[in-house]
C-alpha positions, 0 to 999 in steps of 0.5 A, spaced: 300 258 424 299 251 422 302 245 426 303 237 424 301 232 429 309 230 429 310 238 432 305 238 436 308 231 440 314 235 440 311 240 444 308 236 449 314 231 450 318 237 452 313 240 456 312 234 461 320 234 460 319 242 464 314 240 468 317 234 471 319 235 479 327 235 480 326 229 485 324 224 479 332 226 476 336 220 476 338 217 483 346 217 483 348 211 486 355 211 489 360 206 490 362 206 497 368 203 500 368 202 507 375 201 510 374 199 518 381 198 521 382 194 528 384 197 534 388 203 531 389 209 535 387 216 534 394 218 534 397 213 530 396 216 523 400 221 520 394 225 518 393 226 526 400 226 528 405 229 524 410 225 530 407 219 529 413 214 529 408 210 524 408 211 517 402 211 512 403 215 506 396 212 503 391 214 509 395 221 509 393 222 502 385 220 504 386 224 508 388 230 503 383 228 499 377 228 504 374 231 511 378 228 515 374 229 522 377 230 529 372 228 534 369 222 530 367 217 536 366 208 536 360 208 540 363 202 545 372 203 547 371 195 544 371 191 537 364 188 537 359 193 539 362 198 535 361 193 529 354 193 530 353 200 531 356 201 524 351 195 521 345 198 525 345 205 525 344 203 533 347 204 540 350 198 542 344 197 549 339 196 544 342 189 539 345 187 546 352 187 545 355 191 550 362 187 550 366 185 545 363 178 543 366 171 548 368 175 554 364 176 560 369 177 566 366 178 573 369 183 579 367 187 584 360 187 580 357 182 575 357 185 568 351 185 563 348 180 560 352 180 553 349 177 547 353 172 542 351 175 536 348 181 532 339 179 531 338 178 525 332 182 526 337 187 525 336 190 518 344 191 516 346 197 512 348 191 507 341 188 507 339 195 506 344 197 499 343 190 497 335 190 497 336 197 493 341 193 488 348 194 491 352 189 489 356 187 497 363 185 498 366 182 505 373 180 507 377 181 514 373 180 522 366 180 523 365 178 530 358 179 531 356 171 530 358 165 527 354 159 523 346 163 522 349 170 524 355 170 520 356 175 515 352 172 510 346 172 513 346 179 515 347 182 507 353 179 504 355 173 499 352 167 500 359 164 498 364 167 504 369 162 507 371 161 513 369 161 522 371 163 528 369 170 526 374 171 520 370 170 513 373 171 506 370 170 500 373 164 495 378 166 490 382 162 485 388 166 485 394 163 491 393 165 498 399 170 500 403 166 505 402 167 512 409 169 514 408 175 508 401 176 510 399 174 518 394 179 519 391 176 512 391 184 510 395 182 502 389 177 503 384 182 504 386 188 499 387 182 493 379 180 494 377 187 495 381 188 488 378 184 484 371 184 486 372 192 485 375 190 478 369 185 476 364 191 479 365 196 475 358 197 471 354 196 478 353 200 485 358 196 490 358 197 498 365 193 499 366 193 507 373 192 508 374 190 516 381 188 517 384 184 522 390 189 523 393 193 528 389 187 533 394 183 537 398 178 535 402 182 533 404 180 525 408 183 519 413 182 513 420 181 517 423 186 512 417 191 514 420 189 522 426 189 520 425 198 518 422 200 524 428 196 527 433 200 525 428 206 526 427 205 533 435 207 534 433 214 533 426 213 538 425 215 544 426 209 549 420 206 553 416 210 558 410 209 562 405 211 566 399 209 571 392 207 570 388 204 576 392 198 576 394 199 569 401 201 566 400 205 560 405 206 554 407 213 553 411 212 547 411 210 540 417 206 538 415 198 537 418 195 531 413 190 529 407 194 531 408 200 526 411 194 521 404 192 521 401 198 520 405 200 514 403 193 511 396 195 513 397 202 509 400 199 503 394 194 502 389 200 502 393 204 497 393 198 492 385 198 493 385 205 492 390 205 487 384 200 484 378 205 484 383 210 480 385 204 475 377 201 474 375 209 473 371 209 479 375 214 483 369 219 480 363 215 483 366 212 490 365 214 497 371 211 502 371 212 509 376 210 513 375 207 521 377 204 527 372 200 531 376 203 538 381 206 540 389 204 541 390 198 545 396 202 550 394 199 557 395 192 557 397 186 552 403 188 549 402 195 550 403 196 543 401 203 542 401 211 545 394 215 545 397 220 548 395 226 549 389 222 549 388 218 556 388 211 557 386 206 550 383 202 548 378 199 554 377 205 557 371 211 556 377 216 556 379 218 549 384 214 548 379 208 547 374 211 544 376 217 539 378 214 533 382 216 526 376 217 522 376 220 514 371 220 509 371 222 502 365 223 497 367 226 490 365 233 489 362 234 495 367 234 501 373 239 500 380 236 500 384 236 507 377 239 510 377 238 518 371 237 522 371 238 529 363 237 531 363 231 534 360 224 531 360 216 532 359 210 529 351 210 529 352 216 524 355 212 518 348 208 516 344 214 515 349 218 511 351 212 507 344 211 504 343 219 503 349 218 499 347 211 495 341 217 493 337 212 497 331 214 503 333 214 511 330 208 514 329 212 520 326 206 524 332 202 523 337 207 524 335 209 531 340 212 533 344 215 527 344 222 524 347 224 516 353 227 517 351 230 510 351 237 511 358 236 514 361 233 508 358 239 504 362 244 510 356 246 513 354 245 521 350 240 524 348 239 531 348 232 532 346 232 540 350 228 546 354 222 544 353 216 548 357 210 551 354 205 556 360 200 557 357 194 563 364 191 563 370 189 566 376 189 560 382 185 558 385 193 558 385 194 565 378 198 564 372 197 569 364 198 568 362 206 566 358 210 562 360 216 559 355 223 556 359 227 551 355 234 550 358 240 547 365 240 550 363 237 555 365 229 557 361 226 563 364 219 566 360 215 571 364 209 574 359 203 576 363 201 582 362 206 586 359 211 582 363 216 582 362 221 576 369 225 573 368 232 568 372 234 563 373 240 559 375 237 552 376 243 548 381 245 554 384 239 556 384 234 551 387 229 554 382 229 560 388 229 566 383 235 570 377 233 573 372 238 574 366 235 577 367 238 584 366 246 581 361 245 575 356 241 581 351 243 576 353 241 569 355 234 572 347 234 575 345 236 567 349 231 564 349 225 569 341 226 568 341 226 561 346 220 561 340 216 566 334 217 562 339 216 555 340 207 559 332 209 560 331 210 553 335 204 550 333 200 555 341 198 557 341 193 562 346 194 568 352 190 572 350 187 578 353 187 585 358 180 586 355 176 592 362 172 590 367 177 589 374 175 592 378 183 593 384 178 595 384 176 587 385 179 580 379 178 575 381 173 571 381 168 577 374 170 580 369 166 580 364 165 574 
């Protein structure tokens, strides 16, 4: 059988085509949207509470869409630190921001040293999707370094307005009012909108960290004016008692869930554009809280229960967030996760799903929660909490070890040590140390030898403590 060298080409291209590994295929570079809300509780969406006074239909339906996880973790009960593990893929000890960035209040210890800004020696997963060809977009509350520290030294547009923590990227179109928009969410969804609109042909990561549910409280006044006449059918307040913390134990504020449908409606508008620009297919969401519901102090503008304290605090409530993610063809809609995770963890699971190699040594702390979304197990090991510091929710010095079901706190002050069985007691009200000496032995090791290992640094005794005064006046 005769063949031309035109046919004899034909073979040999297709046979390098059977030949070439799977590995070689082209890389799929999913979008990514990332959407961090500020100091959202894990009992203030419906997805996680059916009972929630709150209503946010668009979150709800993420949450149909994806894997929604029931013991998904902030890696500190504040904002700074978990920003930053979010960024690092890392603890908080390790980049040296343990407490939220501007405080450092002295009481019966001195706290840690706390560092003002995020290192730039951090190679931020912003950097990372950047340098692979992402194109990146930032809106909302950094709060991990003004000036050389902001957002755009750390992966995002050189272009962002803005200080004091709060950075925006520069717009022509009308910037909402501020009695319609003072959280700036309408702000933060309309940029977010048309950067995704104008990305349509190129991989993205859009880190979208609203400024809402913080403290000042703020919404539309019609939005207000709702949750007014639905408070009249809501159980009127109650409290309860944390150390010297009174603690809401209801959901009923007005203004509060008037500020979280404006935040869930602003979200819908940025999924709403995903589908629009026909990204849906190609565009992983997650949705997070960087702590807990803030419940103790300040307002007390939210309920956790049943999860005990808020945000502050090593109890579940400052540290168990509403966590939710989505990635097309993979996770099965209105999945549930209940193996533990945290903040850590978002970094090396967003590079798997860019399609882009682990960066272990930057990422030292985080695991891909990839097997998870697919539905299979994954035994991500004992989760860490190191909190040096005195709060402004009543909260005091700690640190915490999560291991199995089994959640060890350790107090600073007087050492105490409290265990709990979460798969029992979700809401951590029965202490078990005195009848499992050997668990607590176990997991208080292990918790030592983790600060070892990040090289957390410690508080201190007070030499100037004064037991007559509160916090907030003792010498500094």
């Amino acid at each position: 059988m005769n063949f031309s060298l035109r046919s004899w080409v034909l073979i040999l291209a297709l046979l390098c085509l059977a030949i070439i590994p799977a590995s070689a295929a082209p890389v799929q570079h999913r979008n990514i949207l990332f959407i961090l809300v500020d100091d959202m509780g894990y009992m203030d969406i419906g997805a996680n509470n059916p009972k929630t006074f709150y209503e946010t239909p668009n979150i709800d339906d993420l949450a149909k869409k994806g894997m929604r996880f029931t013991s998904g973790y902030a890696a500190c009960p504040v904002c700074s630190p978990t920003r930053g593990s979010i960024m690092t893929g890392k603890y908080p000890p390790r980049f040296g921001v343990t407490d939220y960035i501007g405080l450092n209040r002295p009481g019966k210890l001195k706290p840690a040293p706390n560092a003002h800004q995020l290192p730039l020696e951090e190679v931020t997963i912003a950097e990372r999707l950047r340098d692979s060809g992402y194109a990146t977009f930032f809106a909302g509350k950094w709060h991990l370094g003004d000036g050389r520290f902001s957002p755009r030294a750390q992966g995002f547009n050189s272009n962002l307005v803005g200080t004091n923590q709060f950075y925006y990227p520069p717009s022509d179109e009308p910037i909402p009012d501020r009695r319609d928009d003072p959280k700036t969410t309408d702000r933060i969804a309309q940029g977010a909108i048309k950067f995704i609109s104008t990305h349509t042909n190129e991989p993205f990561f859009a880190y979208l960290p609203f400024l809402a549910v913080h403290i000042k409280i703020g919404a539309r006044s019609d939005l207000i004016d709702k949750y007014e006449r639905k408070k009249a059918s809501a159980p009127p307040d109650a409290w309860g008692q944390e150390r010297d913390s009174k603690v809401r134990l209801v959901q009923n504020q007005a203004d509060y869930a008037a500020m979280i449908e404006q935040l869930d409606s602003a979200i819908g508008r940025v999924l709403h554009a995903v589908e629009t620009n026909g990204l849906a297919e190609k565009t992983v969401v997650v949705f997070f809280s960087d702590n807990g519901g803030l419940a103790t102090a300040e307002g007390h503008p939210t309920s956790n229960l049943p999860l005990r304290g808020g945000k502050g605090w090593l109890y579940e409530g400052g540290v168990r967030e509403p966590m939710i993610v989505f990635v097309p063809g993979m996770t099965k809609p209105g999945s549930l996760c209940d193996t533990p995770v945290t903040s850590t963890d978002f970094y090396p699971t967003l590079l798997q799903l860019a399609g882009l190699p682990p960066f272990k040594e930057q990422h030292l702390d985080g695991v891909s929660l990839v097997p998870l979304l697919k539905g299979n197990p994954l035994k991500r090991g004992p989760l860490y909490w190191h909190y040096p510091h005195y709060g402004n929710q009543g909260g005091a010095p700690g640190g915490a070890i999560r291991d199995g079901d089994w959640k060890l706190i350790e107090w600073f002050e007087d050492k105490s040590l409290e265990l709990y069985n979460l798969h029992d007691d979700i809401g951590e009200t029965n202490n078990l140390a005195a009848q499992n000496p050997d668990k607590v032995k176990d997991l208080h090791e292990k918790l030592i030898a983790w600060r070892k290992e990040v090289k957390a640094a410690m508080p201190t005794p007070n030499p100037d403590y004064d037991p007559s005064l509160p916090l907030e006046k003792q010498k500094k």
